[in-house]
C-alpha positions as MATLAB code, in Angstrom:
seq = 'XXXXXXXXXXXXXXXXXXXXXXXXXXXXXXXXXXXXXXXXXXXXXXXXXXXXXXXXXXXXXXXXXXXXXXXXXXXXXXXXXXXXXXXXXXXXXXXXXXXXXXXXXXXXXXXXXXXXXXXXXXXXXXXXXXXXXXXXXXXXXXXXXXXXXXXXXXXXXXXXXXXXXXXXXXXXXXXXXXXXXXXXXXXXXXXXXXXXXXXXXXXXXXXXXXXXXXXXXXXXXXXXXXXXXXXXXXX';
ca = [
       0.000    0.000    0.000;
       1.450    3.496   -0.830;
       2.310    5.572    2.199;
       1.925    9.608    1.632;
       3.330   12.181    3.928;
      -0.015   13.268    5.450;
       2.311   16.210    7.984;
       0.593   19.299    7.783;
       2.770   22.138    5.847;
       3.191   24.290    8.338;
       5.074   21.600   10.685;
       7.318   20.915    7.859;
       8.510   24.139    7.132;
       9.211   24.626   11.249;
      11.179   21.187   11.237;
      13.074   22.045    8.373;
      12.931   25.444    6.546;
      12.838   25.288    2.894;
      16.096   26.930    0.719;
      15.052   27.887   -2.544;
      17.348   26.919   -5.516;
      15.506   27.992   -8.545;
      13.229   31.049   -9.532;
      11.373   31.644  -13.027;
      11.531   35.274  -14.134;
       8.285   35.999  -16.666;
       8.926   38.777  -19.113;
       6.351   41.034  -20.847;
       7.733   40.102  -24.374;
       6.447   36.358  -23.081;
       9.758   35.097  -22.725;
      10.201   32.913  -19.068;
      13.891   32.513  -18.042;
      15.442   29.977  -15.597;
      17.748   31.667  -12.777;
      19.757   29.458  -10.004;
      19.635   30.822   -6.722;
      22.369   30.830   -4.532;
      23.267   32.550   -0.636;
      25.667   35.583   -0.865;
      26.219   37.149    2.873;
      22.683   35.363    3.853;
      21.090   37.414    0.709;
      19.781   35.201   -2.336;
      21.791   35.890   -5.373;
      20.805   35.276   -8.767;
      22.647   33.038  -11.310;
      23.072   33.713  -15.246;
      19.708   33.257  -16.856;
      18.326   30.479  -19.279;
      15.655   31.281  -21.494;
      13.215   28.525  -21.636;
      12.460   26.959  -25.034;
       8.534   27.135  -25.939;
       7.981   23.318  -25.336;
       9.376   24.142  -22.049;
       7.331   27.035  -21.557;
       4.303   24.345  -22.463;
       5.180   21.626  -19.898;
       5.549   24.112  -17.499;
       1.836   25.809  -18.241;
       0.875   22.076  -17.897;
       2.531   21.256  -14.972;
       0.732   23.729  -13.011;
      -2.740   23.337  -14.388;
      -2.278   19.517  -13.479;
      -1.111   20.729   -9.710;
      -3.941   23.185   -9.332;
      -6.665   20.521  -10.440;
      -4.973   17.724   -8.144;
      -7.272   16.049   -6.137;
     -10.465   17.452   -7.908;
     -12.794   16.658  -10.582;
     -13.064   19.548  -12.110;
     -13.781   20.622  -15.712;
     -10.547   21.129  -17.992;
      -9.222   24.371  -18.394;
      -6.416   25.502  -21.131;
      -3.257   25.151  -19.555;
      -1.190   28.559  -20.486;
       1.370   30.849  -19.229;
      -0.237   32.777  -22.822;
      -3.153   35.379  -23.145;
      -6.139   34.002  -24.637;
      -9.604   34.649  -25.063;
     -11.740   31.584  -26.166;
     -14.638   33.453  -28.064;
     -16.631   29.823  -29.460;
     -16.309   25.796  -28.408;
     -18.441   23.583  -29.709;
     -18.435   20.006  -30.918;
     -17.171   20.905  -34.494;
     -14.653   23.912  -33.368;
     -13.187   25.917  -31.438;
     -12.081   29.798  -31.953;
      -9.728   31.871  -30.024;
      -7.748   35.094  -29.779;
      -3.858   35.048  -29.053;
      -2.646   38.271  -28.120;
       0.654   40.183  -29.319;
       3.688   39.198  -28.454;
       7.466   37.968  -29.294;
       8.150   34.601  -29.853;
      10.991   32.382  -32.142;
       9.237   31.473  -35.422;
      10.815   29.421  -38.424;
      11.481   31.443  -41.590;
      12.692   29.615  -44.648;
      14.616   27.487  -42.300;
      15.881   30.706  -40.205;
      14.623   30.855  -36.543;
      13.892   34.887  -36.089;
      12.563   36.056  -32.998;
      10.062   38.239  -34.125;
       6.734   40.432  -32.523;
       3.450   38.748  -34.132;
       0.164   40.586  -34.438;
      -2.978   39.587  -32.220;
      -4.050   36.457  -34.024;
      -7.635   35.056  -34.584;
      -7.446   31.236  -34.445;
     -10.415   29.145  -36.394;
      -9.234   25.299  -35.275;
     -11.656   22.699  -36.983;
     -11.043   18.637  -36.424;
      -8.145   18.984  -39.511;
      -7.729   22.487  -40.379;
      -6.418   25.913  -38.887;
      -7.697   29.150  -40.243;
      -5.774   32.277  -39.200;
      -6.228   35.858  -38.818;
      -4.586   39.198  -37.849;
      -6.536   41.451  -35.578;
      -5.228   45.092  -35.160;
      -8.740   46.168  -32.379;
      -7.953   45.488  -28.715;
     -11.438   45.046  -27.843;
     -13.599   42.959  -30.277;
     -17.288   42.493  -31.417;
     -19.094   40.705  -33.726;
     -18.346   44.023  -36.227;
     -14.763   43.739  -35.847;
     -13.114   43.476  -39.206;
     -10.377   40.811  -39.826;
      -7.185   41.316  -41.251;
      -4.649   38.735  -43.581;
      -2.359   36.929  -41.269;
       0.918   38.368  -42.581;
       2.435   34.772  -43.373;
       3.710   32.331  -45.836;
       1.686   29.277  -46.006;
      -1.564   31.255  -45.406;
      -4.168   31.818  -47.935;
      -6.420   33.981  -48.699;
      -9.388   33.239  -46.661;
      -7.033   32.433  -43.653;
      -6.564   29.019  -43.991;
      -3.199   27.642  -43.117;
      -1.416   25.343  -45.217;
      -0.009   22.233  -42.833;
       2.035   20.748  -44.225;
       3.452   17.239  -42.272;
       2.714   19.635  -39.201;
      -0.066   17.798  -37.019;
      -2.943   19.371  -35.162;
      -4.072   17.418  -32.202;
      -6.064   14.563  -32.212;
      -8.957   15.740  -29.496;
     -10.956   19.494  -30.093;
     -10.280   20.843  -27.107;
      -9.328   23.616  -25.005;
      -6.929   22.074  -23.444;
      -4.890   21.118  -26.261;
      -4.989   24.777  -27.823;
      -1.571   25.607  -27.068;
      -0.548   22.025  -29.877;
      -2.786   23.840  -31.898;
      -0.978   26.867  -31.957;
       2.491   25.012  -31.942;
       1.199   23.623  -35.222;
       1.413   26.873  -36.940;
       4.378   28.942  -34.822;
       6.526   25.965  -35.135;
       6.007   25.212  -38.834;
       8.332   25.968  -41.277;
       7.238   29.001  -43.361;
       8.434   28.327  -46.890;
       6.086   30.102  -49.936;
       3.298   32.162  -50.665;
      -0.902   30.872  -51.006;
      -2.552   32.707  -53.345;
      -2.008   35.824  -54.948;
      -3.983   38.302  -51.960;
      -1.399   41.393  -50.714;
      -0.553   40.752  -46.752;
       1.863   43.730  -46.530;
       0.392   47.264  -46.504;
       3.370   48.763  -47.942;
       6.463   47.320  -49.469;
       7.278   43.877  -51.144;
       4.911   41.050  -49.659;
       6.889   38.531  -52.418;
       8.429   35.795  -51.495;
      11.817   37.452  -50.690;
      10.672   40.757  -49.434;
       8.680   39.124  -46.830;
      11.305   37.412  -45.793;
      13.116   40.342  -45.602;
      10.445   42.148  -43.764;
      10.104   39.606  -40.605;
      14.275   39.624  -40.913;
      13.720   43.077  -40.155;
      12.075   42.679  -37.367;
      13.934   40.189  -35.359;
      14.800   41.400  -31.560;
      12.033   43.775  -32.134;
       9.054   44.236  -29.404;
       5.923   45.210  -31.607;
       4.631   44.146  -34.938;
       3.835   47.146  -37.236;
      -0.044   47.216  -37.433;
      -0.119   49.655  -39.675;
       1.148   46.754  -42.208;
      -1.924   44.674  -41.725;
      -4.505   44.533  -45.058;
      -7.190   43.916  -44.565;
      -9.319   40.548  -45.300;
     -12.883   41.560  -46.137;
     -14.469   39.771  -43.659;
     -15.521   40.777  -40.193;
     -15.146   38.617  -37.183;
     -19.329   37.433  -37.494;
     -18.534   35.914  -40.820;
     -15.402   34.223  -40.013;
     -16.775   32.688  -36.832;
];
């Protein structure tokens, strides 16, 4: 029979205080680095940082949705360290906003780490549409803009390639979802529709333009086109 420590807290922490070793530092950009902690003249010093890879960043979101529900039989909830706002969930699909923010992305075989747009995610059984949204509230009303990508088409559907989406429609498996489009390899154009406001949306320029914006901390919205369709007809 398995024996569990059944002590409450507090008299473990009297019989043997704790010593921290490790502490997670959570960046606006959504970066999360990894510091060691260590005692400097009784004061906790902090070691050099490592910068957590997005699987890592995953697990860890994971990890601590699994600890909160421990225990309970409760309902599943997405398990994020990300911004999100489900807006539909139903049997057939499930829609969702992803806010701003900087995060490594595969160009043409070239990892850039590079601000994205707030994205509109359409996730059916197979198939991923995606949007750009430039409004920081939305309605119904809101109008859509192209997703400012290679392997996206015209009326936001996203090309997958050998990358898989998971197998359940669920909330809880919305961050594979997304990891099915920021990790894929963006290689060529679909369809002929403009995704760059101003400039050279071909093949080359936009590579060049995300190249441009590596180590940078906000996407230019004022480079979003937009889709002709408003948020109501997408959904």
């Amino acid at each position: 029979m398995l024996k569990t420590n059944t002590r409450p807290l507090s008299s473990i922490l009297a019989s043997k205080p704790p010593k921290p070793k490790t502490a997670l530092v959570f960046f606006d950009c959504g970066l999360v680095a990894r510091h060691t902690l260590t005692e400097d003249n009784g004061r906790l010093a902090f070691g050099a940082p490592t910068v957590l890879s997005e699987r890592a960043v995953r697990k860890l979101g994971r990890s601590l949705a699994a600890h909160r529900k421990r225990g309970a039989a409760s309902a599943e909830e997405t398990p994020s360290l990300i911004q999100r706002t489900v807006l539909i969930e139903s049997d057939d699909r499930i829609a969702w906003l992803h806010d701003a923010q900087v995060r490594r992305t595969w160009f043409k075989g070239h990892a850039l780490n590079v601000p994205h747009p707030r994205l509109l995610f359409i996730w059916h059984a197979r198939s991923l549409s995606v949007f750009a949204v430039k409004a920081r509230t939305v309605s119904l009303d809101t109008p859509l803009y192209h997703a400012p990508y290679w392997n996206t088409g015209e009326e936001g559907a996203f090309c997958l390639g050998s990358a898989p989406l998971p197998g359940q429609l669920r909330p809880a498996a919305i961050p594979d979802a997304e990891a099915a489009f920021f990790d894929a390899q963006f290689t060529h154009r679909n369809g002929d529709h403009s995704v760059l406001a101003q400039g050279d949306d071909s093949t080359t320029g936009l590579f060049a333009f995300w190249r441009s914006l590596d180590g940078q901390r906000q996407f230019p919205r004022q480079q979003l086109v937009r889709a002709g369709l408003r948020l109501k007809e997408a959904l």
